[in-house]
N, C-alpha and C positions, 0 to 999 in steps of 0.2 A: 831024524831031521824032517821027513816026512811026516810024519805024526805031531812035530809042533809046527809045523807051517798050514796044516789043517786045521789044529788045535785055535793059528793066530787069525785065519781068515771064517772059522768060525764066532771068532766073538766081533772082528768087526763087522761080518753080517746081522749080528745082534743088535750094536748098537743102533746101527743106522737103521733097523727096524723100530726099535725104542721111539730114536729122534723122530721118525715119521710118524710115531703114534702121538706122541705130544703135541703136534703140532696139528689144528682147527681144519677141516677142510676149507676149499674157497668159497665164499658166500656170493653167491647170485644176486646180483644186484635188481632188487625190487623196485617198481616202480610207484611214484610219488602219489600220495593219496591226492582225490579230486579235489579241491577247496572247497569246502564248506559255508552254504547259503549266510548271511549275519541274518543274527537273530534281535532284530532290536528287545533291548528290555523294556519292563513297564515302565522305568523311569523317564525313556525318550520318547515313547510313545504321547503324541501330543492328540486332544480331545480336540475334537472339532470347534471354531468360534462360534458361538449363538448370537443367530442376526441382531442386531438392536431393536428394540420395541418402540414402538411409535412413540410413545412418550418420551423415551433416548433420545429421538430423531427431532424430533420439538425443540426438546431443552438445548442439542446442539447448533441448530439453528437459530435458534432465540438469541438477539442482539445484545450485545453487554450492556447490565445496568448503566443507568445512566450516573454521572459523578455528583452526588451533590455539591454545592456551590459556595461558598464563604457567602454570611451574611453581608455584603458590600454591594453597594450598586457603583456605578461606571457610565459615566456622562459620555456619549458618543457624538459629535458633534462634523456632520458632512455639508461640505462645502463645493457645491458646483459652479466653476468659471465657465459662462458663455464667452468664447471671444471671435468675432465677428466684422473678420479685417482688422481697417485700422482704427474701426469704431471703439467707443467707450465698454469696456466685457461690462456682462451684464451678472451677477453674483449672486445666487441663493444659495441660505443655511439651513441645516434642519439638525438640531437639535431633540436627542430621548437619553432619558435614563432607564438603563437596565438592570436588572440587580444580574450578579456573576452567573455565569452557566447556563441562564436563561436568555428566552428572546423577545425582543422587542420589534415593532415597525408603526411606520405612519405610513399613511395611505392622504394624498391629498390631488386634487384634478379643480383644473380650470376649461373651461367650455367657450370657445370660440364662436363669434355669429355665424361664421360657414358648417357649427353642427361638429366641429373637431374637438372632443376630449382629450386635451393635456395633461399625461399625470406628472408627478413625483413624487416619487415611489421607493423609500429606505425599508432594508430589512436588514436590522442588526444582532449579531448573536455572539457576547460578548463572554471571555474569559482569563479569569486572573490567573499567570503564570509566577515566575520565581522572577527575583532582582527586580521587580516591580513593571514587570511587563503584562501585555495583555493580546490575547489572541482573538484576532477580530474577523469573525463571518460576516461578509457586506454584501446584499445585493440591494443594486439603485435600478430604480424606471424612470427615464427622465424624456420625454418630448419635447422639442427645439420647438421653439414657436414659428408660427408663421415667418418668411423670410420677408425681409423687405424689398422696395422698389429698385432701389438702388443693387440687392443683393441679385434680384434677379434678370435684371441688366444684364450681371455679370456672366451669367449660366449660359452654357453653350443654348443657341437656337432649338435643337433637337429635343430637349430637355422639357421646356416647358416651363409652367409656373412649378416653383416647388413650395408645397403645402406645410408640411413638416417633416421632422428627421427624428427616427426613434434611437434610446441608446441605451442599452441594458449592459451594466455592471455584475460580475460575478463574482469576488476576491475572497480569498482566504488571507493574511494580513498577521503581523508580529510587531506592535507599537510600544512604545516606550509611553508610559504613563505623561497625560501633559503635554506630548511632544506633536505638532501637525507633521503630516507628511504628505507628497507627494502618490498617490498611487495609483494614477490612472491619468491619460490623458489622449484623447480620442479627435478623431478628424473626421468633419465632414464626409461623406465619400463624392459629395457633386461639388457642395459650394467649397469657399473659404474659412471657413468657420472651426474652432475647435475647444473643446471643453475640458474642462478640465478639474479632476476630482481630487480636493484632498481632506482628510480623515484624521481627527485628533479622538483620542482616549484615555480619559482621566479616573483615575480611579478615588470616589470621593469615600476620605476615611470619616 
């Protein structure tokens, strides 16, 4: 009895020696490698930009050509009302033909006995758009004549005589071929007086 109860406790010290040899010891837990620098590749790597060369710097500066024009010229016809109280307005036209894209002006002056040069003065730069319209650059020089007797009655004391009144027009303009319009209409700053501009553009086929 005693010799198989040694016999039994020797083979279970067997096994359990067995099972403990099969089995991995425990693994020590390493620590995590440091992250690694990126290494950009050739493909991201971007070349430095090469300044622009003076002749770059020209040609980007350089003003866009200009549009050539449809062989058409274009009657521009300006019209300035003097109206001066409840006197009779007094009305000058000035009439130019320009051909499309291009510019036109008149230059005209009257000379007073007190040595005063009056101009008026058109500068038109005319262009033909779609549905028969026309883009119109206008600048007017126009000098009010001397005032009258009557007008300067009117004038506060302080004032004085007034000589003349200057008045410069600057417009940029979208006309209907044919059609007059109103586009400007200016006042005195002393007297009662006020002027008034209007602008037809016809496009002659």
């Amino acid at each position: 009895m005693k010799i198989r109860t040694v016999v039994l406790a020797a083979c279970i010290l067997a096994a359990f020696t067995r099972v403990s040899a099969d089995q991995p010891p425990p693994s020590t837990p390493q620590p995590a490698p440091a992250p690694r620098a990126a290494t950009p590749s050739p493909a991201t790597v971007q070349a430095p930009t090469p300044a622009p060369s003076p002749a770059a710097k020209i040609a980007a500066a350089a003003p866009a050509p200009r549009r050539a024009g449809q062989p058409v010229n274009i009657k521009v016809d300006v019209a300035v009302t003097d109206q001066r109280g409840a006197g009779a307005p007094l009305k000058k036209t000035v009439t130019l033909v320009v051909a499309d894209a291009m510019g036109g002006r008149i230059r005209s002056s009257a000379e007073s006995t007190g040595g005063f040069s009056m101009p008026l003065n058109v500068d038109a730069e005319p262009e033909i758009l779609a549905d028969s319209k026309v883009r119109l650059l206008l600048n007017l020089q126009y000098d009010l004549p001397t005032t009258t007797g009557a007008e300067e009655r009117s004038l506060p004391t302080s004032v004085g005589n007034l000589r003349r009144t200057q008045l410069q027009e600057n417009l940029s303009l979208i006309l209907e071929s044919g059609k007059s319009m109103v586009v400007a209409q200016s006042a005195d700053p002393i007297g009662d007086r006020q002027v008034t501009v209007e602008v037809k553009a016809t496009i002659l086929r």
